[in-house]
MARTI-568452 format. One record per residue: residue in three letters; x, y, z of N, C-alpha, C in turn; residue number from 1. Coordinates in Angstrom, 3 decimals, always signed. Layout:
 res     n.xx     n.yy     n.zz    ca.xx    ca.yy    ca.zz     c.xx     c.yy     c.zz   n
 ALA        X        Y        Z        X        Y        Z        X        Y        Z NUM
...
This chain:
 res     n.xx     n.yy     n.zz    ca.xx    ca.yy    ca.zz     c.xx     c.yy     c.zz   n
 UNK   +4.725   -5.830   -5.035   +4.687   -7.224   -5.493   +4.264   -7.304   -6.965   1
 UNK   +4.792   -6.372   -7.762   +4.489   -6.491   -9.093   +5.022   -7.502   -9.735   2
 UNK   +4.486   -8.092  -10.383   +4.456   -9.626  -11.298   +4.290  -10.892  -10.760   3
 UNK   +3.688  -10.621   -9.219   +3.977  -11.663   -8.515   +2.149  -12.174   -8.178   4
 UNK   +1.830  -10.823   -7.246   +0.409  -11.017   -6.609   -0.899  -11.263   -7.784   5
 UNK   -0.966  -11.387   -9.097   -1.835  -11.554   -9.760   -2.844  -12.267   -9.603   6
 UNK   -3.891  -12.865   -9.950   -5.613  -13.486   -9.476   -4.731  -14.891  -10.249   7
 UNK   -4.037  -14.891  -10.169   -3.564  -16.686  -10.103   -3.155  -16.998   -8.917   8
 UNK   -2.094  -16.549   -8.725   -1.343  -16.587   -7.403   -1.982  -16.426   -5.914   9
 UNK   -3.307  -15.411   -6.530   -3.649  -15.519   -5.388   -4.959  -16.585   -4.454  10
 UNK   -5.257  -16.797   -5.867   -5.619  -17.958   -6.244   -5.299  -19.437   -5.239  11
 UNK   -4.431  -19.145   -5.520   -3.503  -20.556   -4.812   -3.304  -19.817   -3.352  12
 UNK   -2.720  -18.672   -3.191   -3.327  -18.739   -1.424   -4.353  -18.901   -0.920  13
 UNK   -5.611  -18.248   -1.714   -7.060  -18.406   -1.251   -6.962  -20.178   -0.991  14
 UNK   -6.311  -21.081   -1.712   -6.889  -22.456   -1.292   -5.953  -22.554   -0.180  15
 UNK   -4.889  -22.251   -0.326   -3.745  -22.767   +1.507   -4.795  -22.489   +2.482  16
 UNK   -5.145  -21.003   +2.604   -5.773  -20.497   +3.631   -6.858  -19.570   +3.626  17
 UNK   -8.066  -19.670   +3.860   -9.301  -18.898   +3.661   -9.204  -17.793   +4.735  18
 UNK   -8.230  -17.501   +5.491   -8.250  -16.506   +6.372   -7.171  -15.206   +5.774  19
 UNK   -6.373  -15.861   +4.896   -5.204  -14.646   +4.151   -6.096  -13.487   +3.879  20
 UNK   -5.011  -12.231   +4.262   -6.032  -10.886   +3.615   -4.723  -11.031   +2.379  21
 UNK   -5.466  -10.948   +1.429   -4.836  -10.871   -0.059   -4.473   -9.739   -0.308  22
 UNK   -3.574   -9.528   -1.058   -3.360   -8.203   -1.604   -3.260   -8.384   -3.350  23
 UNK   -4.139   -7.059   -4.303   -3.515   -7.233   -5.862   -1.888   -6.232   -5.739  24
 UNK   -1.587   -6.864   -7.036   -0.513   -6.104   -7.868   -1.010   -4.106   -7.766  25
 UNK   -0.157   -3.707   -7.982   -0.557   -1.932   -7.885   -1.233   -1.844   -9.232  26
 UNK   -2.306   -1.464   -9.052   -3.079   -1.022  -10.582   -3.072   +0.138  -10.631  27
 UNK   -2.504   +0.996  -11.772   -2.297   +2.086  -12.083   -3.886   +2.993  -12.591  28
 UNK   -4.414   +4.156  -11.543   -5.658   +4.528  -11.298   -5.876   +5.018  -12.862  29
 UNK   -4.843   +5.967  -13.233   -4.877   +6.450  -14.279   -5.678   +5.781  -15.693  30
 UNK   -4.314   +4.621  -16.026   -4.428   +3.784  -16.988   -6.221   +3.076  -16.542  31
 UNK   -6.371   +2.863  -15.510   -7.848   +2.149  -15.234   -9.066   +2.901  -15.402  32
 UNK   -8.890   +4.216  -15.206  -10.082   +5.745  -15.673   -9.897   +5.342  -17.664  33
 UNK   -8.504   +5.588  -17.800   -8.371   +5.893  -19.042   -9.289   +4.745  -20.022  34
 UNK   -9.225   +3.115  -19.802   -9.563   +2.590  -19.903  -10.842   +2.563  -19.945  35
 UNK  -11.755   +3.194  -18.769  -13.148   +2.917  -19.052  -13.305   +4.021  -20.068  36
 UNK  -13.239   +5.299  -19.806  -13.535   +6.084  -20.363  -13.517   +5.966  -22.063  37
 UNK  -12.745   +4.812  -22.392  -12.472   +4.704  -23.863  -13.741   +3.519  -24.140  38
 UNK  -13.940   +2.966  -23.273  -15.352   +2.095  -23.607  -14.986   +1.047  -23.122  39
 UNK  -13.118   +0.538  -23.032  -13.002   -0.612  -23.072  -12.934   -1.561  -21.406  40
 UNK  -14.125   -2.251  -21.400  -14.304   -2.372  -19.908  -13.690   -3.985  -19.957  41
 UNK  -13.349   -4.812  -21.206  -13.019   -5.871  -20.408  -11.295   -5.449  -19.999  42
 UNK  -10.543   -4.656  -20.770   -9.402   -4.466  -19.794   -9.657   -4.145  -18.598  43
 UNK  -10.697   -3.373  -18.111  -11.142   -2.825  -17.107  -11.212   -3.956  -15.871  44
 UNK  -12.025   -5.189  -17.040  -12.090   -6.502  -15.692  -10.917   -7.278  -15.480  45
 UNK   -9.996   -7.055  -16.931   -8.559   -7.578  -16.296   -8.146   -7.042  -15.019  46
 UNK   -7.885   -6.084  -15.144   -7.294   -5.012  -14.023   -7.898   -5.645  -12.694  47
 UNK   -8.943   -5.461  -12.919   -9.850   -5.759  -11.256  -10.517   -7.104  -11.056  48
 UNK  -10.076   -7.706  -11.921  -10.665   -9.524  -11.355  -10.053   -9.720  -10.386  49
 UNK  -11.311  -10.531   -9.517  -10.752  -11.394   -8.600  -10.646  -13.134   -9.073  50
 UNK  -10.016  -13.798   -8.579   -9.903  -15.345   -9.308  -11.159  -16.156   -9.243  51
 UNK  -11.914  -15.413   -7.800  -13.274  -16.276   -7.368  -13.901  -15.491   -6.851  52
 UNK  -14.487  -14.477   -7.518  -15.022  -13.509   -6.615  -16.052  -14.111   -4.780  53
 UNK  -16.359  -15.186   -5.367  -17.623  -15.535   -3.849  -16.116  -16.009   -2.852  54
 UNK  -14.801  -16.531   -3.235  -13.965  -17.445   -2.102  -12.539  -16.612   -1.891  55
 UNK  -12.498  -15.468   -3.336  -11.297  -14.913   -2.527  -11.289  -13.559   -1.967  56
 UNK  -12.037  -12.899   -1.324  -12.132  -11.706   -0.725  -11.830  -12.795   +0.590  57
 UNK  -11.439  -11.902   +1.609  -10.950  -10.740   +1.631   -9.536  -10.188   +1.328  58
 UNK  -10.033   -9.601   +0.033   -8.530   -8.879   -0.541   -8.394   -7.463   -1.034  59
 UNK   -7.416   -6.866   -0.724   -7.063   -5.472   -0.543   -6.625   -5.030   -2.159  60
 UNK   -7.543   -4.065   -2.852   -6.850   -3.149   -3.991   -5.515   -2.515   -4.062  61
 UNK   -4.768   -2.412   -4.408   -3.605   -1.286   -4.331   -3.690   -0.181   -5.545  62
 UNK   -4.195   +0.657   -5.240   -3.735   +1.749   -6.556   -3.019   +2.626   -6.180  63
 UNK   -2.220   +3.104   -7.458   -1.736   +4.520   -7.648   -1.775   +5.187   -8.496  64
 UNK   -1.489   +6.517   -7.622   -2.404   +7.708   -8.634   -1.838   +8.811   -7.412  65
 UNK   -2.013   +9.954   -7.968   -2.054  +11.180   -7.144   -3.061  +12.213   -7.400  66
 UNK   -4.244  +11.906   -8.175   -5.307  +13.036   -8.211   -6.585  +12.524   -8.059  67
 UNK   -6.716  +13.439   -6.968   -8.104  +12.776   -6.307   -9.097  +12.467   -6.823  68
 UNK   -9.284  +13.282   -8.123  -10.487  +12.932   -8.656   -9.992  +11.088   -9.836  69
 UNK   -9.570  +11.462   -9.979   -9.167  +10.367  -10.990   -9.429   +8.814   -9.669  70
 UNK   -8.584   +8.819   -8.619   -8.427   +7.843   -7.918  -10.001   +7.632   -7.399  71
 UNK  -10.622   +8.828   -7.142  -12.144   +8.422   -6.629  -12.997   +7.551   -7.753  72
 UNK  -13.015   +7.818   -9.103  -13.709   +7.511  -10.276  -12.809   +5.676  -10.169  73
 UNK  -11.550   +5.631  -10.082  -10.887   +4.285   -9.715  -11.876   +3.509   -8.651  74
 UNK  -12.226   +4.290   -7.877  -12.510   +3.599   -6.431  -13.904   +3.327   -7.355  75
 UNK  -14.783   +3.860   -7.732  -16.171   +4.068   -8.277  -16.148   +2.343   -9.281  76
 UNK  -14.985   +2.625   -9.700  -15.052   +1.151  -11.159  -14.756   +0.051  -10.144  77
 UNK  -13.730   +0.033   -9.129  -13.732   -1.075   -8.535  -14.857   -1.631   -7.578  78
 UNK  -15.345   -1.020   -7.249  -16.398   -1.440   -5.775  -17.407   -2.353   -6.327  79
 UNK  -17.684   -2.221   -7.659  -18.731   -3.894   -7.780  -17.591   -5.006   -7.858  80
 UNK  -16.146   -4.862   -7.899  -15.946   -6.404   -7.701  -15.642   -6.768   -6.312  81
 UNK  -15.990   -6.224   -5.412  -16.146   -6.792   -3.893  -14.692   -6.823   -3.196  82
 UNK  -14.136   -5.722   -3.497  -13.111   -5.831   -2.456  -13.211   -5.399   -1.029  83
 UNK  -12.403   -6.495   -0.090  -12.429   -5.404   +1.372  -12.149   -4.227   +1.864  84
 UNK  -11.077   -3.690   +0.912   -9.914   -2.587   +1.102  -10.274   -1.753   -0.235  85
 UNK   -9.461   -0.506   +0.138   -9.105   -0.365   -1.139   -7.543   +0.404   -0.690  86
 UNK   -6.235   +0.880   -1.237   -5.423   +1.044   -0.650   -4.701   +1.969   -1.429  87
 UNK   -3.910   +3.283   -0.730   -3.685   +3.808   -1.686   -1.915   +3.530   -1.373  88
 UNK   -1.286   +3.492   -2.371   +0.466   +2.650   -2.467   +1.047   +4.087   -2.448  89
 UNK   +1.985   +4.286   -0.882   +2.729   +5.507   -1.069   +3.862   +4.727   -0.507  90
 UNK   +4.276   +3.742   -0.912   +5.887   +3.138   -0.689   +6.101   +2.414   -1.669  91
 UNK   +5.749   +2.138   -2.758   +6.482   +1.759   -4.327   +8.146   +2.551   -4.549  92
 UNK   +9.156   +2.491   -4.044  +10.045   +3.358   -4.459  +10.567   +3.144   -5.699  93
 UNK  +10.018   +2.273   -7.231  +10.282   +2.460   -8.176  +10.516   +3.812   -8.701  94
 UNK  +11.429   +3.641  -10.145  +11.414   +5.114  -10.977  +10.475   +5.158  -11.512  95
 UNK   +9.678   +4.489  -11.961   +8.066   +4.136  -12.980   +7.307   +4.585  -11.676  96
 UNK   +6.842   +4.358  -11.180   +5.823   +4.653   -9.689   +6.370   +6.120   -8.926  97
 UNK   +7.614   +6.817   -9.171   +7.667   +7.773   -9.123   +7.297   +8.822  -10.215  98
 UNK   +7.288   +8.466  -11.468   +6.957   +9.152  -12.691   +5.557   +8.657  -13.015  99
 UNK   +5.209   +7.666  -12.214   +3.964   +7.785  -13.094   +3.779   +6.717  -14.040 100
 UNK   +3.232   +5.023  -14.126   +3.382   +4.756  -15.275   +2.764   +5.067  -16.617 101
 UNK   +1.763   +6.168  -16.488   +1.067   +6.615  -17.715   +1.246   +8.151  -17.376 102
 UNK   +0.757   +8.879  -16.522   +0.967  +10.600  -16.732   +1.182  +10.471  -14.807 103
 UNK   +0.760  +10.146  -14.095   +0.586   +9.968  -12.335   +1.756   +9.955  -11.805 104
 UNK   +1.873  +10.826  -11.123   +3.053  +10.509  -10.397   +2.188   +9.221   -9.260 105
 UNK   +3.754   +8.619   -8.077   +2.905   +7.717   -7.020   +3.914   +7.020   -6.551 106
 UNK   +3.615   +6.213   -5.582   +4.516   +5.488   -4.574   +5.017   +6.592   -3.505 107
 UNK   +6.214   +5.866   -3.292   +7.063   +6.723   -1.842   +7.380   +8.260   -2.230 108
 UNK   +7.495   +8.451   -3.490   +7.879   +9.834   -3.591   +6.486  +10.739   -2.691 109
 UNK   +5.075  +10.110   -2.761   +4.412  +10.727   -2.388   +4.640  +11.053   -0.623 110
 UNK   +5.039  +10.568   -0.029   +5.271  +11.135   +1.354   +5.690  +12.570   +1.224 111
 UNK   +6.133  +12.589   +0.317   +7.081  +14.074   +0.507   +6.106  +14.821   +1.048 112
 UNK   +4.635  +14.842   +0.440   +3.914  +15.951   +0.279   +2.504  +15.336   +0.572 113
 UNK   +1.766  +15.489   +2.018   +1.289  +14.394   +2.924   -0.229  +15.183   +3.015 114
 UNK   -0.103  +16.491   +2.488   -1.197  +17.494   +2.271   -1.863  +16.865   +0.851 115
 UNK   -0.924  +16.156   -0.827   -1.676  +15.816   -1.417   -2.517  +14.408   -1.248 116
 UNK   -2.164  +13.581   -0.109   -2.143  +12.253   +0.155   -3.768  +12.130   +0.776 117
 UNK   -3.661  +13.712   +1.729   -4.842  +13.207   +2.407   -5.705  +13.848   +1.374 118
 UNK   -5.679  +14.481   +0.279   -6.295  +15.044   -0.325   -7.507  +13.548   -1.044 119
 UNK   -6.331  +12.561   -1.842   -6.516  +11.710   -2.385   -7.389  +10.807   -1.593 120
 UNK   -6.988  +10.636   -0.424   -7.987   +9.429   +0.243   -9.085  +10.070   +0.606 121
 UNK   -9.179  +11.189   +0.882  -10.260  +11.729   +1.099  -11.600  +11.696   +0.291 122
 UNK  -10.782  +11.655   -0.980  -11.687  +11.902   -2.142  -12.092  +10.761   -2.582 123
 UNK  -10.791   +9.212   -2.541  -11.331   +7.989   -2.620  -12.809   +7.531   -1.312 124
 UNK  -12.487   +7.953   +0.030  -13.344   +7.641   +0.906  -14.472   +7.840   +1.089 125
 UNK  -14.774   +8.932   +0.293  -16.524   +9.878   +0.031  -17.148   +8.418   -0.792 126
 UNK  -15.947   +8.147   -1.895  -16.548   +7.355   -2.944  -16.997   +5.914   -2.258 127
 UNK  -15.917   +4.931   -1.582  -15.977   +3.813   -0.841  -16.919   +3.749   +0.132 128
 UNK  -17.306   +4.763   +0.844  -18.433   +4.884   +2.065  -19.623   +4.862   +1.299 129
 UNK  -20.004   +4.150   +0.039  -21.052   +3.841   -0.426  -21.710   +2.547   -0.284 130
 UNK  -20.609   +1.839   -0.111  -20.304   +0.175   +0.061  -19.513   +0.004   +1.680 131
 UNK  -19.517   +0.953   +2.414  -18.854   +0.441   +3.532  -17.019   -0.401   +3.221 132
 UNK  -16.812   +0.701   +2.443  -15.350   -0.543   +2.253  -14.284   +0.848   +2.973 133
 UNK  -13.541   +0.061   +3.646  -12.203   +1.350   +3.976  -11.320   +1.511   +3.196 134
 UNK  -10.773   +2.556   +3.368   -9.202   +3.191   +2.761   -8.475   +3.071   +3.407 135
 UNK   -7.015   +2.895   +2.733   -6.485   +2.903   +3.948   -4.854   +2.968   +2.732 136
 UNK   -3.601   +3.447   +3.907   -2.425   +4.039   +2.913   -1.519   +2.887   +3.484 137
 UNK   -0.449   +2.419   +2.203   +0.711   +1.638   +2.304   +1.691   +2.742   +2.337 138
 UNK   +2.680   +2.706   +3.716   +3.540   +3.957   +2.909   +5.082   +2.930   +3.248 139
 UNK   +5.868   +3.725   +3.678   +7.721   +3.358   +4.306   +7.520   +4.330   +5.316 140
 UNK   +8.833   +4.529   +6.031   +8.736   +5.175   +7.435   +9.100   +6.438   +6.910 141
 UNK   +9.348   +6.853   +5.832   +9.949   +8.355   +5.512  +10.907   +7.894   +3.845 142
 UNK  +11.458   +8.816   +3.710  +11.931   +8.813   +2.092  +13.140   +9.578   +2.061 143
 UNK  +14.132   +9.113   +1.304  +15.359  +10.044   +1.368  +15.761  +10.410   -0.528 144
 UNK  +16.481  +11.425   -0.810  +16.713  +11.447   -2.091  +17.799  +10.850   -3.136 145
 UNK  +18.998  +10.190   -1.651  +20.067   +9.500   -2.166  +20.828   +8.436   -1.256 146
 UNK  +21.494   +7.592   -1.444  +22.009   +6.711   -0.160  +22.783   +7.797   +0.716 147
 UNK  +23.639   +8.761   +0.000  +23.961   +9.733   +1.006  +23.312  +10.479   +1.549 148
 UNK  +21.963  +10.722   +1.480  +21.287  +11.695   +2.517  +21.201  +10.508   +3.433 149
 UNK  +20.623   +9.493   +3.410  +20.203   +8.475   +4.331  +21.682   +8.741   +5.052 150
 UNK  +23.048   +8.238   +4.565  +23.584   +7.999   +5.714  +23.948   +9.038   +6.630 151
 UNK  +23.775  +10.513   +5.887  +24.156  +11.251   +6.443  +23.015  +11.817   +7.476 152
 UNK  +21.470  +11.812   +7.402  +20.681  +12.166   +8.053  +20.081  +11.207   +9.157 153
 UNK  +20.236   +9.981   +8.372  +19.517   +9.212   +8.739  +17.942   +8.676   +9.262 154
 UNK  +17.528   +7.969   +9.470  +15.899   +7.615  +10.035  +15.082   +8.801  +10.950 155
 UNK  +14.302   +9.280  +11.010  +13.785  +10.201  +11.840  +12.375   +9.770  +12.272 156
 UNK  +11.828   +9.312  +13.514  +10.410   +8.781  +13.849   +9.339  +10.061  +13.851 157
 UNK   +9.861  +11.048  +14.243   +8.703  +12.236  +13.995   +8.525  +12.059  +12.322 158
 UNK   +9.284  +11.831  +11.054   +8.766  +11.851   +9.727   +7.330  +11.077   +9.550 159
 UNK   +8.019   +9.781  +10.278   +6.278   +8.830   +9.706   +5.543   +9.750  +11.023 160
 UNK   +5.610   +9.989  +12.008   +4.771  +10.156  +12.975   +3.356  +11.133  +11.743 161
 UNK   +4.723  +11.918  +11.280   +3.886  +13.971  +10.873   +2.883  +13.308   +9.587 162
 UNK   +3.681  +12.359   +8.981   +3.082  +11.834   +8.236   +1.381  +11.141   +8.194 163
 UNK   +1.684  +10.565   +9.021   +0.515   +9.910   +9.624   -0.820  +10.757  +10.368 164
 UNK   +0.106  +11.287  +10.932   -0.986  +11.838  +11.518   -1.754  +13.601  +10.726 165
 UNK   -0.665  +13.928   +9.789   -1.573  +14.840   +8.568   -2.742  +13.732   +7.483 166
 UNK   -2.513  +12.671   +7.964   -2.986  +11.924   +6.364   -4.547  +11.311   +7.452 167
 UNK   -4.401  +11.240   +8.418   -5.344  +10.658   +9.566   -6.247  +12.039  +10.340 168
 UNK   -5.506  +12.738   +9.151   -6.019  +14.038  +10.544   -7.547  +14.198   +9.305 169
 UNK   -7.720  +14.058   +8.486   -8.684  +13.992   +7.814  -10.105  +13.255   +8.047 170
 UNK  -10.089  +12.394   +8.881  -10.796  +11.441   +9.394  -11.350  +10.206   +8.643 171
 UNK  -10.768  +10.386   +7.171  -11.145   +9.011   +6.741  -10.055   +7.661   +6.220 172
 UNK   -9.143   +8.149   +7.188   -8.004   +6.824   +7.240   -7.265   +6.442   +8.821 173
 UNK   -7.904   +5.071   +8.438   -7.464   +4.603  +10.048   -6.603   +2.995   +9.957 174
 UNK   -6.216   +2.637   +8.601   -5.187   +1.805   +8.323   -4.207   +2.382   +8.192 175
 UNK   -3.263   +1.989   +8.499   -2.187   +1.810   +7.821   -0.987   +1.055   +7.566 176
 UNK   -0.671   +0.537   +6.378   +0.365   -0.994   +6.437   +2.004   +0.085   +5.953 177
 UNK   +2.371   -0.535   +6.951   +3.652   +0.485   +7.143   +5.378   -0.816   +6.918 178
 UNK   +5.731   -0.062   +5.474   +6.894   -1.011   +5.128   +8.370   -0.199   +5.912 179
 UNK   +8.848   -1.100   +7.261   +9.701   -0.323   +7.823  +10.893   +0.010   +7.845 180
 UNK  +11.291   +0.607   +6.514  +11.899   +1.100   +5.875  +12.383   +2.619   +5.259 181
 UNK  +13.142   +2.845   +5.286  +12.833   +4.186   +4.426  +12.548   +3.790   +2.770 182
 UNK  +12.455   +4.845   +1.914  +12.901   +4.506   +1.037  +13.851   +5.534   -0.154 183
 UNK  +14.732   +4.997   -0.908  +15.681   +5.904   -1.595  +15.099   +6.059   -2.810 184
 UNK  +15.012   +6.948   -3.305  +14.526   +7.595   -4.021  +14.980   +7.808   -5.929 185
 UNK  +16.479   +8.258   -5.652  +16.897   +8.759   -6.717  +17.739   +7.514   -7.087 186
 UNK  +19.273   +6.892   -6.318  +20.081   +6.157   -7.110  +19.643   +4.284   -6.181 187
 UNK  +18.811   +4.202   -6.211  +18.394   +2.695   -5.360  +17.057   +2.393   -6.245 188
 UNK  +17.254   +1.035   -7.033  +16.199   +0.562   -7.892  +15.385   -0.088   -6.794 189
 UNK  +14.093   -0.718   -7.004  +13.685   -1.622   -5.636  +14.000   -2.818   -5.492 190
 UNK  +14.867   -3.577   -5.957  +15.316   -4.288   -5.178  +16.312   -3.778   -4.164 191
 UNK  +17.291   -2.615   -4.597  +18.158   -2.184   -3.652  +17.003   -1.505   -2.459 192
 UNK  +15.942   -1.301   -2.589  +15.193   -0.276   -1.496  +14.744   -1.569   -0.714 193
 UNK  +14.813   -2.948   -0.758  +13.997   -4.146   -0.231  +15.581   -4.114   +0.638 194
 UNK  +16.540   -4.308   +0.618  +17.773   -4.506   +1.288  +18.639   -3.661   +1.879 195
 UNK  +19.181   -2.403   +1.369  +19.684   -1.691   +1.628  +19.199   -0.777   +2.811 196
 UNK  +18.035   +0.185   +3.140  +17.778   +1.075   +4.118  +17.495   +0.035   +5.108 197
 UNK  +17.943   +0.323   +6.320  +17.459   -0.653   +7.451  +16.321   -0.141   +7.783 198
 UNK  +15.927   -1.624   +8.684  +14.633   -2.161   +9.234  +14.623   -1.141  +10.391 199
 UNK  +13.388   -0.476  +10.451  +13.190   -0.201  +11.768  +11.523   -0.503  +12.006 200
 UNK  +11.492   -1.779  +12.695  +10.634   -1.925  +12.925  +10.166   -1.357  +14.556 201
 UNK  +10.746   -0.761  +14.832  +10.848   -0.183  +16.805  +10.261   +0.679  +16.460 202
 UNK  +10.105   +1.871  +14.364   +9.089   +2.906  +14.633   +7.733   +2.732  +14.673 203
 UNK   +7.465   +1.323  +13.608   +6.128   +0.903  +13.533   +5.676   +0.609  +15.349 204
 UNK   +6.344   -0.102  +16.049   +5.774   -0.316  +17.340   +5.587   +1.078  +18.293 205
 UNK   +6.501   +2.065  +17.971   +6.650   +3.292  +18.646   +4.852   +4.020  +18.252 206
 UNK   +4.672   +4.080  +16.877   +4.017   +4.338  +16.646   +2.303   +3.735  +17.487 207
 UNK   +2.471   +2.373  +16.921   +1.497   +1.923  +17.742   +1.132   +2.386  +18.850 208
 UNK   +2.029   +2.297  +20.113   +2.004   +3.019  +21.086   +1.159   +4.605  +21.261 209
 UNK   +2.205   +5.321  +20.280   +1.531   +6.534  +20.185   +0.537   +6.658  +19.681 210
 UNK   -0.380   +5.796  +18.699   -1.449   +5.983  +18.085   -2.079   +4.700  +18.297 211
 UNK   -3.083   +4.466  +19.621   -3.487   +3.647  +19.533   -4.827   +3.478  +18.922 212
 UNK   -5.322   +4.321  +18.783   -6.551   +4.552  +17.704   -6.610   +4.146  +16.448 213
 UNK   -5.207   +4.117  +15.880   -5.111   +3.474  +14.402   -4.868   +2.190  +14.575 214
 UNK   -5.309   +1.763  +12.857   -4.917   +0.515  +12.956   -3.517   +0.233  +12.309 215
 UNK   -2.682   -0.752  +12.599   -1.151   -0.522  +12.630   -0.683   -2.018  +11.719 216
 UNK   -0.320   -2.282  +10.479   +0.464   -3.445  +10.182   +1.850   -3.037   +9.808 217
 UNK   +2.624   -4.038  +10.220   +3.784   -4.145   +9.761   +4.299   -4.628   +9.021 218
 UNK   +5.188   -4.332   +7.841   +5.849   -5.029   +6.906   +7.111   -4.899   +6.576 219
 UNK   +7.810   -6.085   +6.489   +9.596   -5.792   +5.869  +10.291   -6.426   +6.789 220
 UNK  +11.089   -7.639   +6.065  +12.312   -8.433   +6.654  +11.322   -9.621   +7.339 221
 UNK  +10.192   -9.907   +7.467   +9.877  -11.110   +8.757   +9.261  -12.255   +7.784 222
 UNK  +10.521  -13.275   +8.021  +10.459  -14.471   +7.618  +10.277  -15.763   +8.482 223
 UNK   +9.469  -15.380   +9.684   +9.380  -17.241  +10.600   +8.005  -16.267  +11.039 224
 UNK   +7.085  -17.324  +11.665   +5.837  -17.482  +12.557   +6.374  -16.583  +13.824 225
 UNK   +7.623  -17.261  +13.981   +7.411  -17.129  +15.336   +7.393  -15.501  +15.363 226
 UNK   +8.593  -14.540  +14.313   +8.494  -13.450  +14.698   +7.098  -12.690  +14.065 227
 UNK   +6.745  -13.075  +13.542   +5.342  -12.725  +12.795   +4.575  -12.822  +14.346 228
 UNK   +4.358  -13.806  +15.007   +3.699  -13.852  +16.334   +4.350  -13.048  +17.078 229
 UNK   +5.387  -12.575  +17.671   +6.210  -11.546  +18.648   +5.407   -9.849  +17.855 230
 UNK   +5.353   -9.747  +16.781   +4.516   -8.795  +16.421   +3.109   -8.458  +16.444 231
 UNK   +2.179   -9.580  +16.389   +1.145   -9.272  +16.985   +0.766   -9.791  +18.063 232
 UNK   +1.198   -9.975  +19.287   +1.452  -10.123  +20.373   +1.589   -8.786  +21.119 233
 UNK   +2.114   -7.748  +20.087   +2.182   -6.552  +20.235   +1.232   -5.493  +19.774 234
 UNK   +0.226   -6.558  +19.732   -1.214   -5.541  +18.727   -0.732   -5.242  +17.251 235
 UNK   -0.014   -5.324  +16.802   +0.149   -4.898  +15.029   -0.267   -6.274  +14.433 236
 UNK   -0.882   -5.631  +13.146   -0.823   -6.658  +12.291   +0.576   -7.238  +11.745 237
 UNK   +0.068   -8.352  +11.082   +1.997   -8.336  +10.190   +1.249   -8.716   +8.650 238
 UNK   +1.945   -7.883   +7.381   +2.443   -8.455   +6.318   +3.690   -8.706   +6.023 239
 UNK   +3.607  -10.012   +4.924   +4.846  -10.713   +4.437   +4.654  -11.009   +2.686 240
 UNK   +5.394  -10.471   +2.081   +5.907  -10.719   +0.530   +6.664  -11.423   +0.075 241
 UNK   +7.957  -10.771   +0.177   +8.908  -12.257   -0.486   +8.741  -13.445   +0.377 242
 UNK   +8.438  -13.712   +1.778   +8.285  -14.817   +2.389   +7.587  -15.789   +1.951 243
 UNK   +6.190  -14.961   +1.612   +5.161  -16.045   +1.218   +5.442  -16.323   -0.462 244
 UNK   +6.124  -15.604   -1.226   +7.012  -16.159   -2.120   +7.336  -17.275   -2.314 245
 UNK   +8.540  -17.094   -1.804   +9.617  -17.984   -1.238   +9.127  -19.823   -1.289 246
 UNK   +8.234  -19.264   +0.225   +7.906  -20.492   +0.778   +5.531  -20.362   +1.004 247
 UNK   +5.209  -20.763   +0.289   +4.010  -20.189   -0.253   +3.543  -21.130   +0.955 248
């Protein structure tokens, strides 16, 4: 939700509804270390304002980053502004969020490699268990490198399963907001990754099932109450983006 979720916007949900879990824009861990480290902390409070700190928690961080130490020192600068969450973004399928927007690689490319993932939260979670705040990972259901691998391989539920459960096998992640999707990688910008790979939302519920110990949200394609309710009816949470867009 880059350019969208900013401490204005969210702003204006905090007044619709005092029960929304908010989410920020992806703040890049890197650029936010780099930042303090240079002295300059009011970019620092750009980055991490909340609009009201006492009325709009509860709202979820998103960073990315892929080195643990860097993302822990992230987690370290954010925790005096009172977030509930903190979250690490492994379904951005941008080309910028795959490269990195300053030196980091991040987003969906990171599934590939689920050994550096738990590395990262691990290292954010030492830091957050100071303040009692959780971690927790945004990913997609798996990642492909071109529309033709997708059509030719297609969706596989053991991917998010292996996924999940290497990144959980660590013991300090028990969220996870799962966009049910794959995502393409190389020739699909994100808007084509919001439309193009189909919905499978049957893995997020499969999953549930199989992991009832975690905690499970769903995200991608659900635009009415009612199916937002048919989903947690089913024990998952639900998130919604362009919806609450759309129609705020």
């Amino acid at each position: 939700m880059m350019g969208y979720t900013d401490f204005c916007f969210r702003r204006l949900l905090r007044l619709i509804s005092p029960k929304l879990v908010l989410w920020t824009e992806m703040v890049n861990a890197y650029e936010l270390v780099y930042k303090a480290r240079e002295g300059d902390l009011e970019s620092v409070r750009r980055m991490l304002r909340l609009s009201d700190p006492s009325a709009e928690p509860p709202t979820v961080l998103q960073l990315g980053g892929s080195t643990p130490e860097i993302l822990a020192e992230a987690v370290q600068l954010a925790l005096p502004f009172g977030y509930s969450e903190i979250n690490l973004n492994c379904g951005c399928p941008g080309s910028d969020a795959q490269k990195g927007t300053i030196t980091e690689p991040c987003g969906a490319a990171m599934m590939k490699d689920a050994s550096v993932v738990r590395e990262c939260t691990t290292a954010m979670a030492k830091v957050a268990a100071s303040s009692n705040v959780p971690v927790s990972i945004k990913c997609r259901i798996g990642t492909h490198n071109t529309v033709k691998d997708m059509q030719r391989d297609g969706d596989v539920y053991e991917t998010l399963l292996d996924f999940v459960d290497s990144v959980a096998s660590a013991g300090h992640v028990k969220r996870f907001h799962v966009h049910a999707r794959s995502a393409v990688l190389a020739d699909l910008g994100v808007e084509g990754n919001r439309e193009v790979p189909p919905l499978r939302h049957d893995f997020v519920l499969r999953l549930r099932n199989d992991r009832p110990e975690l905690e499970l949200t769903l995200n991608g394609g659900i635009k009415s109450l009612a199916e937002a309710q048919s989903h947690l009816d089913h024990g998952l949470d639900v998130m919604v983006g362009r919806w609450a867009i759309d129609d705020p």
